[in-house]
C-alpha positions in Angstrom: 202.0 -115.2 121.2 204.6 -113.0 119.4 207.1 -110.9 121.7 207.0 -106.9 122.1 209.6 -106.8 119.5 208.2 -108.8 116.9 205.0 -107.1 117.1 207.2 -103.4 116.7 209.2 -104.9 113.9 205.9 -105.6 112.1 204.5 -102.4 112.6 208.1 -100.5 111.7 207.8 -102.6 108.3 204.4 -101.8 107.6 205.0 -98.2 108.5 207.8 -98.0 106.5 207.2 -99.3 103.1 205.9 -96.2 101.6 209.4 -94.5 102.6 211.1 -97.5 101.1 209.3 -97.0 97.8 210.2 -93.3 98.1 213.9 -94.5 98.7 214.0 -96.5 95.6 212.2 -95.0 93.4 214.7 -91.9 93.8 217.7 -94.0 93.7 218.9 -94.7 97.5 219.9 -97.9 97.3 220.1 -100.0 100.6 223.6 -99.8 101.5 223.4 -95.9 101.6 220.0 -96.6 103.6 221.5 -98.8 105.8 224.9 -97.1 106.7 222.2 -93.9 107.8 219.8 -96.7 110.0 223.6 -97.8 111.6 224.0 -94.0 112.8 220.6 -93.5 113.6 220.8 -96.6 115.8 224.1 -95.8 117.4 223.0 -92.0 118.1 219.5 -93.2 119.9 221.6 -95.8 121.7 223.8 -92.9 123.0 220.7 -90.5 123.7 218.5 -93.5 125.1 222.1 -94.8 128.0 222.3 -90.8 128.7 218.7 -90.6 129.7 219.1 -93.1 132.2 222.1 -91.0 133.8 224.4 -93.4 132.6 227.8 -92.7 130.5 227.7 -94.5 126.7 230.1 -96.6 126.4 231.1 -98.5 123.5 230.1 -101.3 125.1 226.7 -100.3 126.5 226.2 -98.7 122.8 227.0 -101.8 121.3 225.0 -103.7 123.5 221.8 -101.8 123.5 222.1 -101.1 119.4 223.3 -104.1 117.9 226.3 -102.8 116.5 229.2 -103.8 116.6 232.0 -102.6 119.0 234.5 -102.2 116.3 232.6 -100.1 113.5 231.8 -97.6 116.9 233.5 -94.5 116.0 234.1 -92.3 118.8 232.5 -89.1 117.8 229.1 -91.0 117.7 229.7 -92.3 121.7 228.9 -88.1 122.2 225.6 -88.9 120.7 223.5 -87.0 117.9 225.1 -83.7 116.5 224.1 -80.6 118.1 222.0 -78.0 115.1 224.4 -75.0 114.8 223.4 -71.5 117.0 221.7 -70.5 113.4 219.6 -73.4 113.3 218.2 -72.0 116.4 217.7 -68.5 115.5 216.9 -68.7 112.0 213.6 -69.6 110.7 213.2 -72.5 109.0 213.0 -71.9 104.5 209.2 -72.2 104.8 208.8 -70.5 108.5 207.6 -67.4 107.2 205.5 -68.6 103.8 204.0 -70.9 106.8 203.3 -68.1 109.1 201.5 -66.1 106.4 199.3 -69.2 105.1 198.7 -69.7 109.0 197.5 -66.1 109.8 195.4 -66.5 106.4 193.7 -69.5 107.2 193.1 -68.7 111.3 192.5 -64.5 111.0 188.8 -63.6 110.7 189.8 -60.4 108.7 191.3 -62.6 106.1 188.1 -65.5 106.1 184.7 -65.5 104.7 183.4 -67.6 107.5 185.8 -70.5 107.8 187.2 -70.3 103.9 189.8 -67.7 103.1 189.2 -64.9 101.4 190.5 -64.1 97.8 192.6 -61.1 98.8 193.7 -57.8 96.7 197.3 -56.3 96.2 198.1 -53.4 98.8 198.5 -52.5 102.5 194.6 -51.3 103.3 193.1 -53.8 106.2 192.4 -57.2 104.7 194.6 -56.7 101.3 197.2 -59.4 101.1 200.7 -56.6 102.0 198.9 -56.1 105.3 198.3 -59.3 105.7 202.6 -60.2 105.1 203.0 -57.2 106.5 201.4 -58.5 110.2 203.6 -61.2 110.0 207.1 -59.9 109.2 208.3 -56.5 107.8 212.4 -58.3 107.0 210.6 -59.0 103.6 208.8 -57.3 101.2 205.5 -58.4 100.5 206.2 -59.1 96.5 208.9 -61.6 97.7 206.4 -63.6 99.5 204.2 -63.4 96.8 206.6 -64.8 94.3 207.9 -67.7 96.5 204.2 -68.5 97.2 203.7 -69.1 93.8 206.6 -71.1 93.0 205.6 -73.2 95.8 202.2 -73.5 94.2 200.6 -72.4 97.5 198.9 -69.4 96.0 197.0 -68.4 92.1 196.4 -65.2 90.8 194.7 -63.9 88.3 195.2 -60.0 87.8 195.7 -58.5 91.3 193.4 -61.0 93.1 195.1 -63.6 95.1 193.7 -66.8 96.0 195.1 -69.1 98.5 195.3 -72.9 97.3 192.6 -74.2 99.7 194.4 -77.7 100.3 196.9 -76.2 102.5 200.5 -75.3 103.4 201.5 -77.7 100.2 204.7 -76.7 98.9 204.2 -78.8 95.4 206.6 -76.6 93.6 209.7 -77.4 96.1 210.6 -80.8 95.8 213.6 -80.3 98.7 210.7 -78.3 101.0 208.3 -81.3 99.9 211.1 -83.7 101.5 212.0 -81.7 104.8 208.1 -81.3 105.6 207.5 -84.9 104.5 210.6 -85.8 107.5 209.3 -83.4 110.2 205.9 -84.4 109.9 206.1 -88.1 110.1 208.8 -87.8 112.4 206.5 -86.4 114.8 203.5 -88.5 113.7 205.4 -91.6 114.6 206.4 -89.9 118.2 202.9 -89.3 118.8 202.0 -92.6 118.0 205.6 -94.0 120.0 204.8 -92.2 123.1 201.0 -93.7 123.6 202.4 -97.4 122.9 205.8 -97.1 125.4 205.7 -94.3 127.5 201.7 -94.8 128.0 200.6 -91.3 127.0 197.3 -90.5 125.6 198.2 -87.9 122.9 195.6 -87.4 120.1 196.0 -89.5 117.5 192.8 -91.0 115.5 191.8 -92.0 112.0 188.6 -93.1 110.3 189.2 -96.0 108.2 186.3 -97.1 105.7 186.8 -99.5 102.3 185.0 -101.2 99.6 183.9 -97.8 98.3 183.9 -95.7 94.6 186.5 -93.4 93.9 183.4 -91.0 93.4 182.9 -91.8 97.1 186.7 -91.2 98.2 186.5 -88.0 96.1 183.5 -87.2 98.1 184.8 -87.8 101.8 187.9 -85.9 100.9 186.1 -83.2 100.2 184.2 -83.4 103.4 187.7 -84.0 105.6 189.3 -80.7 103.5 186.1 -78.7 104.9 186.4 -79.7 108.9 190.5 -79.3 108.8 189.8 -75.8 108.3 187.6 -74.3 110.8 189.6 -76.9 113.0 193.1 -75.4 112.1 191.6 -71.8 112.3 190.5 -72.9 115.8 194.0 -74.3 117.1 196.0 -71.5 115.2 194.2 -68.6 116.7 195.0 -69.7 120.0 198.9 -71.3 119.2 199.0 -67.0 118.2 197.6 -66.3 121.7 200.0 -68.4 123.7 202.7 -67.2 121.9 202.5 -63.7 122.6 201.4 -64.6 126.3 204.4 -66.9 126.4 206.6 -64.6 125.3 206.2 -61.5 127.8 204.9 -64.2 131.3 207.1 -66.8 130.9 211.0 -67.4 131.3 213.1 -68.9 128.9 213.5 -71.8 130.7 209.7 -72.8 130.5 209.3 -71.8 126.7 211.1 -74.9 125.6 207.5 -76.7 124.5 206.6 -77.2 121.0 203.5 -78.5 119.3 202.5 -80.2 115.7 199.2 -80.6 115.0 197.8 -81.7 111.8 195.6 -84.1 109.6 195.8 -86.3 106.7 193.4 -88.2 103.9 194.9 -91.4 102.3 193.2 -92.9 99.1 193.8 -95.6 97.4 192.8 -97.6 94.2 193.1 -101.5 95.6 192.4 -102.9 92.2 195.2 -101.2 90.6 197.3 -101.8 93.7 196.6 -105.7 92.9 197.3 -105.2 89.1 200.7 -104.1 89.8 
């Protein structure tokens, strides 16, 4: 039978052979890869002795991370660097583009049923400056526009705008592409983290079918696109609620919860995977 750590080490390769592809197919070569895994190591080593109420050492982190004593440096024995006041205060490049394709996708004034509606220049109920407008007034609602569609998030054809139905994509930001691609497997793998060591039952499913067409996987993404939506709409509209709620009943203190929820489809071709 294979020890707890063998089985994790499997499932970290498995996990992480995509990213590895990504890695070297835009030129990070393993020593840069591995001096970052080093300081990740040391700086959940830290974070992991401190949770126990315990002061990190350099010879608890070396212990409980593997490296060595000697290649330590002391600023990392303070564990992971603390985000700047900004970081905290500021929203994030695609906070408010987010919060608009958000209030789009979950506002019935701004649906046709559960699909949203192709939306008109101007500030009238419904028209696409109200709908910036009932998000943020710090910027205009042409600058949203235009950053919308150099993210590709967004098409329009005369004054009619038309949200790109597969979602919050920003295919026309490859640095946006990357941060979202980190914060979203990053919590994807906590999810899945927390249920296998801490013994939590957070929601995390898939459906898993092969030996199909590609007309079929066409098909079933389709169908998956079409229940994300009333689904997101669902959870949005209420994330909105307990905001506002939040904001005015509770203290400070207790608003220091956050919450990712999202969804994925996965296709692939296993006769060209086998060719290559």
């Amino acid at each position: 039978m294979k020890s707890t750590v063998e089985l994790v080490l499997k499932a970290f390769v498995t996990a992480s052979r995509p990213l590895v592809r990504l890695l070297i197919r835009r030129g990070a070569t393993f020593p840069a890869v591995a001096e970052q895994l080093r300081q990740l190591f040391v700086e959940e080593a830290v974070a992991e002795i401190q949770a126990r109420g315990m002061k990190p050492t350099s010879s608890a982190v070396s212990l409980l991370s593997g490296v060595h004593r000697k290649d330590l440096r002391a600023r990392e024995l303070k564990g992971p660097p603390q985000p700047p006041v900004s970081d905290t205060t500021t929203p994030a490049p695609l906070g408010l583009i987010g919060q608009v394709v958000g209030r789009w996708m979950s506002d019935p004034l701004y649906l046709d049923g559960s699909t949203p509606r192709v939306l008109q220049r101007g500030i009238e109920p419904g028209a696409f400056d109200q709908l910036v407008q009932s998000v943020s007034t710090d910027v205009g609602p042409r600058a949203v526009l235009e950053e919308m569609l150099r993210l590709n998030v967004v098409r329009v054809d005369d004054d009619h705008i038309e949200l790109d139905t597969r979602g919050m994509v920003p295919r026309g930001d490859f640095a946006a592409m990357s941060e979202a691609l980190g914060v979203n497997l990053r919590d994807h793998a906590a999810t899945a983290c927390a249920n296998l060591v801490d013994g939590r039952n957070l929601l995390e499913q898939a459906l898993y079918v092969d030996e199909i067409s590609p007309e079929s996987a066409h098909l079933l993404h389709q169908a998956a696109t079409r229940a994300w939506r009333p689904a997101f709409a669902r959870v949005m509209r209420l994330a909105e609620k307990r905001f506002a709620r939040d904001a005015v009943k509770e203290s400070e203190a207790r608003r220091q919860a956050r919450v990712r929820f999202g969804v994925y489809f996965f296709v692939e071709d296993s006769s060209e995977e086998k060719s290559e």
